[in-house]
N, C-alpha and C positions, 0 to 999 in steps of 0.2 A: 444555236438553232437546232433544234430536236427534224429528228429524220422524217417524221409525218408533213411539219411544215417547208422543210424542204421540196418534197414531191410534189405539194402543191405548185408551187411555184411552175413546176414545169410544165411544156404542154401537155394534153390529153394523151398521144399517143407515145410520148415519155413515163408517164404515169401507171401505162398498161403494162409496162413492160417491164417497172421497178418491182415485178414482184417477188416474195420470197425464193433466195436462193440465184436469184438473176445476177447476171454483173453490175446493173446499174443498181438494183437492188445493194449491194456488196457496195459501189463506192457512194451510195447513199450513206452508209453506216458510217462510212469513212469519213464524209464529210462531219457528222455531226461530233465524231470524235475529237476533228480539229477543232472545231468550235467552239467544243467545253471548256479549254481555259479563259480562254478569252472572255466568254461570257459568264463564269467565275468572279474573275476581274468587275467585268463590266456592272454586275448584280450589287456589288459592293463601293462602287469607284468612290464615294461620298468620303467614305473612310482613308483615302490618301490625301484629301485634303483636311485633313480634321486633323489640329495640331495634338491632341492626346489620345487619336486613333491612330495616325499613319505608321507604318511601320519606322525602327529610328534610324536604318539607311536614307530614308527620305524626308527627315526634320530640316536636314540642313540645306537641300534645297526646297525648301517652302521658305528659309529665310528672304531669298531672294524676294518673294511675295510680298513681303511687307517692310522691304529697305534694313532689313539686320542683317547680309549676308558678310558684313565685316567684323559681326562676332569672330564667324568660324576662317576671316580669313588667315589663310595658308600659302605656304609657296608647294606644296605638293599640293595634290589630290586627294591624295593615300594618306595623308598626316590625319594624326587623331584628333579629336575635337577637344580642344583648348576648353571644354566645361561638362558637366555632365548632361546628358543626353535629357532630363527629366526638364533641366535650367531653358535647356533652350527653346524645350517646347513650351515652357512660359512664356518668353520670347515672343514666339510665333504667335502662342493664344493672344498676346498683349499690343501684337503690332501696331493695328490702328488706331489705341490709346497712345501710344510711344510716337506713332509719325502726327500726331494731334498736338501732341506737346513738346514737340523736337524743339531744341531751342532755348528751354526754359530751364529751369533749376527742376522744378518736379518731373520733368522727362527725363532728365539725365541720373537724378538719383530713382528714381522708379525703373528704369536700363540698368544703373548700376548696382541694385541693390537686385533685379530677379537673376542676371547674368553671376552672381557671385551668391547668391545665400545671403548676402552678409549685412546690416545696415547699421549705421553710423556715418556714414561718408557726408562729411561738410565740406560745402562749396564758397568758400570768401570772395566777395570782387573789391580787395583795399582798394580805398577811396586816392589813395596816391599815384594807382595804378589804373586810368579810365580804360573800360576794353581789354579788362584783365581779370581772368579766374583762376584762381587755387585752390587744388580740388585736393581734401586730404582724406589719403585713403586708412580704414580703421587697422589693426595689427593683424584681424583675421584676414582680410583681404590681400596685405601684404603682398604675397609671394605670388599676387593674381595680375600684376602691375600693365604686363604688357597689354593684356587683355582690356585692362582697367582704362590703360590710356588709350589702345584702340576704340572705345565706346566714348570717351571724351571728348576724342575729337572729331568721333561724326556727330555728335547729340549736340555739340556747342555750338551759337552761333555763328554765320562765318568771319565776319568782322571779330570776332574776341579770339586774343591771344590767350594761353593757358600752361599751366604748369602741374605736372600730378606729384605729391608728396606723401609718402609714405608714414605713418606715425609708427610712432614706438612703441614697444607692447609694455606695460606694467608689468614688474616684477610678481610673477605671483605671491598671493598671500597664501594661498591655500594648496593645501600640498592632493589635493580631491583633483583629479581632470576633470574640466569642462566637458558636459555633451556634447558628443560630434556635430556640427551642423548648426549648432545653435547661437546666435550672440542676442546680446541685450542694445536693445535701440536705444541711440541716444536721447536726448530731449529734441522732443518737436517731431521726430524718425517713427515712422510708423513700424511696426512689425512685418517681415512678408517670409511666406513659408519657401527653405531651403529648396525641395525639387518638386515638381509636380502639382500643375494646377493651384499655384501661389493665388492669393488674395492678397489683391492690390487695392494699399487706398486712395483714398480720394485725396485733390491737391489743398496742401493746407491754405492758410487764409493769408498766408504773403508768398504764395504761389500765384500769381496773376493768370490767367489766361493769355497769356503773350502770342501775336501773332507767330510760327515756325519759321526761322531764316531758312 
């Protein structure tokens, strides 16, 4: 609050008396100086909820906001974030598509595929096995397992048991590296961009709308 509007506020014969060079004059000035960051803050605050504006100390709690807070769980505080900072604020941008479709096949691979970069990940439910999912994770993914399986087992129904397995990676043929960041989707697997502001598709056509357990 600027020091003119301040003065106002006071009565008349406070008013007469802030003027230049006075004392209340002087902690007029003071006041408005407390006031400037705050209302800094306050001019902008839009921006701290805005999953690809907020600063990245503050992504992982907006997880909370939309039920992902077990991406980043930890047993410190201070530990680092299990994904990069760009991933999770997909995450955040994507929550109320992901808590819309918790439950389903396309929830869990649309979570596990913005939380890793990676897609490939197929989900079996053997028919010998009612109430049973096998979730196979692609060779990129691999070494993401824990992470992989923390995201499984909240995205799953809660009635279905579950098992994560790792696939093996093909021997290369080509002695060229892979681009960073990059894999080839399987059949049926949509594409989705590695960090930042991913395009996520839409549920395929044996994705049901399933009620969220």
């Amino acid at each position: 609050m600027r020091r003119a509007a301040i003065e106002r506020l006071l009565p008349a014969a406070y008013q007469r008396a802030a003027g230049p060079g006075s004392v209340l004059g002087a902690l007029l000035d003071v006041m408005e100086a407390l006031h400037a960051p705050d209302e800094a803050v306050l001019a902008d605050v839009d921006a701290l909820f805005g999953p690809y504006r907020t600063p990245d100390g503050f992504v992982a709690y907006l997880t909370r906001w939309v039920a992902m807070d077990h991406v980043v769980a930890a047993p410190r505080a201070d530990a680092p974030l299990p994904l990069p900072v760009g991933r999770l604020r997909d995450l955040v941008a994507h929550g109320a598509l992901l808590a819309r479709w918790r439950g389903t096949p396309y929830g869990m691979r649309t979570a596990l595929e913005l939380a890793t970069g990676v897609t490939g990940f197929v989900l079996d439910e053997p028919p010998e096995r009612p109430f049973h999912l096998v979730v196979r994770v692609p060779p990129a993914a691999a070494d993401r397992l824990a992470l992989v399986t923390r995201i499984v087992e909240a995205e799953k129904p809660a009635a279905v048991t579950v098992e994560v397995l790792a696939a093996r990676a093909d021997p290369p043929s080509d002695p060229t590296p892979p681009e960073p960041d990059v894999a080839e989707p399987a059949s049926g697997v949509a594409s989705v961009r590695a960090v930042g502001r991913a395009h996520v598709p839409a549920p395929l056509a044996h994705d049901p709308p399933e009620e969220p357990s």
